[in-house]
C-alpha positions as CSV (number, residue, x, y, z in Angstrom):
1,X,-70.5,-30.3,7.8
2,X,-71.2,-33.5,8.8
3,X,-67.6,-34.2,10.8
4,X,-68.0,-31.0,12.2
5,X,-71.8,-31.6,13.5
6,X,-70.8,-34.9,15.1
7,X,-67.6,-33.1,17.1
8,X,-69.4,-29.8,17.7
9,X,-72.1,-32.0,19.8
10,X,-68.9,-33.2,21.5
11,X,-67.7,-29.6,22.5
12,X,-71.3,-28.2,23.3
13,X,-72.8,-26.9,20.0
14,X,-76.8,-27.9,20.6
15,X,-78.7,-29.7,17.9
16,X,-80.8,-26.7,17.9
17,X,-77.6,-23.8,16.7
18,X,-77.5,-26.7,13.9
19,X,-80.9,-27.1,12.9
20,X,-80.9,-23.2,12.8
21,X,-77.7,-22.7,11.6
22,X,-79.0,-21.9,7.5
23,X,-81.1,-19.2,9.4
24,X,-78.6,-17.9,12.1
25,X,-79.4,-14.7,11.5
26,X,-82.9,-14.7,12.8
27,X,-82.3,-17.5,15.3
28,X,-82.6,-17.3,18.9
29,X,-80.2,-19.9,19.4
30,X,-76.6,-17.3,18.3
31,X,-75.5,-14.8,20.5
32,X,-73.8,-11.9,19.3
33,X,-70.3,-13.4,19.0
34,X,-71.7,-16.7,17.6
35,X,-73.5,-14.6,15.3
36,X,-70.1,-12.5,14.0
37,X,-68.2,-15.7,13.7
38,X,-70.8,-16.6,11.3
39,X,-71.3,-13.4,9.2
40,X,-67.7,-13.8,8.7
41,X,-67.5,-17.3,7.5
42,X,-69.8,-16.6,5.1
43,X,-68.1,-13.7,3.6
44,X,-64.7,-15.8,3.3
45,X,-67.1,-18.8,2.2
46,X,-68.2,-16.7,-0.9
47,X,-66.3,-17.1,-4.2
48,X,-64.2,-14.9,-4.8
49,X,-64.3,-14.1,-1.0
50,X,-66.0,-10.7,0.5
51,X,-65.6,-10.3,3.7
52,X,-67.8,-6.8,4.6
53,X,-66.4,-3.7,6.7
54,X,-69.0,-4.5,9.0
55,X,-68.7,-8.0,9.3
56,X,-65.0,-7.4,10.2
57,X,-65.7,-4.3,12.1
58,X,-67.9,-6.6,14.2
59,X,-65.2,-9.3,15.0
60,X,-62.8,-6.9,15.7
61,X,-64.9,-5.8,18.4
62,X,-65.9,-9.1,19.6
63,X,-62.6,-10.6,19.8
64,X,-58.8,-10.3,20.0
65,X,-56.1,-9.8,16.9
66,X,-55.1,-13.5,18.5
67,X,-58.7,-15.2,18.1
68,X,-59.6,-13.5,14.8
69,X,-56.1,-15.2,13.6
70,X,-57.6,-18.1,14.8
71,X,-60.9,-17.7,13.5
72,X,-59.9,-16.8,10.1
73,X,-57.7,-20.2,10.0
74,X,-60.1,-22.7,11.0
75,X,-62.5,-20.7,9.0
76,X,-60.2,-21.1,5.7
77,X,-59.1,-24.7,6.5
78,X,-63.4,-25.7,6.8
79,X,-63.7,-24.1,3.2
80,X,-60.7,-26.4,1.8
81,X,-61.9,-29.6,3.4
82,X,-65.6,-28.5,1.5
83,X,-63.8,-28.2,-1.8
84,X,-61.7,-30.4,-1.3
85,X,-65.1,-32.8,-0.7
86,X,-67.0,-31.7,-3.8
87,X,-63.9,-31.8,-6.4
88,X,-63.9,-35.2,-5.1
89,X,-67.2,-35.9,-5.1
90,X,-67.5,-36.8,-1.9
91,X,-71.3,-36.5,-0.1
92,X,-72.4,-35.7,3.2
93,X,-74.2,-37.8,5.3
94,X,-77.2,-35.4,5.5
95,X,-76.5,-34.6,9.5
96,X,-76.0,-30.8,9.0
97,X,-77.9,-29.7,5.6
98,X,-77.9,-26.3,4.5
99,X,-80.8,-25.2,2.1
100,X,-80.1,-24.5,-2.0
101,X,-80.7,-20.8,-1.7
102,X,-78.4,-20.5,1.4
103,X,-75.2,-18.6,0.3
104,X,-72.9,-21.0,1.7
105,X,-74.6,-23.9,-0.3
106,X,-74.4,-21.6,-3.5
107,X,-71.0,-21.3,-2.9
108,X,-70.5,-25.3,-2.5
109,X,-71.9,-25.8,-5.3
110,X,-70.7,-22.9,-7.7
111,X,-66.9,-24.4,-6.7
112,X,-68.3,-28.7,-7.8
């Protein structure tokens, strides 16, 4: 998360999508897309993946075969530079931290 906090400030991702993003769901600060994009990392973020019907449905509404291809990718490659992390035992620098009950953390830390 870290990398990615540092370059999404780059691109235009505010500091306040990242202070939010453990609570996404209820923050002001997603719009619908950003919001789908999000529901569907988590679901390939989960181990073993799962992905909903609606989550997907969603997306597919939202955005083209082309940029859910892309989505899905950079999506995938994020979760194997997180493993990749914790197998190695390598920490974050505390820019971007998720909470210990947020499913994306469980899943962090299920795969260390």
């Amino acid at each position: 998360m870290d990398i990615n906090a540092a370059v999404g400030n780059e691109v235009g991702i505010r500091s306040e999508q990242l202070d939010d993003l453990a609570s996404f769901e209820s923050s002001r600060h997603f719009d619908q897309r950003e919001k789908a994009v999000l529901r569907l990392a988590e679901g390939m973020t989960r181990t073993p993946s799962d992905v909903s019907e609606e989550a997907f449905a969603e997306v597919r509404e939202l955005f083209t075969t082309e940029q859910i291809v892309e989505l899905t990718a950079a999506i995938a490659l994020e979760n194997f530079r997180a493993r990749f992390n914790c197998a190695l035992k390598i920490e974050s620098d505390g820019l971007c931290a998720l909470p210990p009950d947020h499913p994306v953390r469980k899943a962090l830390d299920r795969a260390r």
